[in-house]
C-alpha positions as CSV (number, residue, x, y, z in Angstrom):
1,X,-11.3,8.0,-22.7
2,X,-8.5,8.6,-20.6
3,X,-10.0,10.9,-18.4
4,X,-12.8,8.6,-17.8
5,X,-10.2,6.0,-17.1
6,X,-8.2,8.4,-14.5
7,X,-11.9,8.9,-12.9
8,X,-12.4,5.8,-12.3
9,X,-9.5,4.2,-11.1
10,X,-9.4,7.7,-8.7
11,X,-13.0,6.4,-7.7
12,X,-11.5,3.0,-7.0
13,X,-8.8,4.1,-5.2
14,X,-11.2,6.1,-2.6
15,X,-13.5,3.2,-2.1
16,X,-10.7,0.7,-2.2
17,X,-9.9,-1.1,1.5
18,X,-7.3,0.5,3.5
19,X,-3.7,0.4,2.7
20,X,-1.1,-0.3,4.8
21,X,2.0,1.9,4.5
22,X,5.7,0.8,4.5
23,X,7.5,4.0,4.7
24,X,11.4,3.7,3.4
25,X,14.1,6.2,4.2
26,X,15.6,7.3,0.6
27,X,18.3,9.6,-0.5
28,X,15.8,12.5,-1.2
29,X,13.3,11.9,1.4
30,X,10.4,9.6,2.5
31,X,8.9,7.4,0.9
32,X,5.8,5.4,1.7
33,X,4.8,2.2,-0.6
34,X,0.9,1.7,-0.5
35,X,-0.9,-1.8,-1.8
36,X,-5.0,-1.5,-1.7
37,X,-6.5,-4.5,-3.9
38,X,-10.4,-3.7,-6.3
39,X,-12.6,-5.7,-7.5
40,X,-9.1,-8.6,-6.7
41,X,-6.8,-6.4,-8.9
42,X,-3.9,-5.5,-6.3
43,X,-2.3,-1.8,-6.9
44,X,0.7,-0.8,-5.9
45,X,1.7,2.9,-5.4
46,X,4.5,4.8,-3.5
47,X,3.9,8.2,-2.1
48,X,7.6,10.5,-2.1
């Protein structure tokens, strides 16, 4: 079940609408904060 479930939010993630990075100077590097919204559910991920 939680393979299916990584599948599909991976499949939502690839079809979602484009996000708009905010990239943030950190101690140990980059980082860039992503927000794309599916089906109205806004996800937030950060990219390091």
């Amino acid at each position: 079940m939680r393979v299916f479930a990584s599948l599909v939010m991976l499949a939502a993630l690839c079809t979602a609408s484009p996000a708009l990075p905010q990239v943030v100077q950190a101690p140990f590097g980059e980082v860039a904060h992503h927000v794309v919204r599916v089906d109205g559910i806004r996800f937030h991920y950060v990219i390091a």
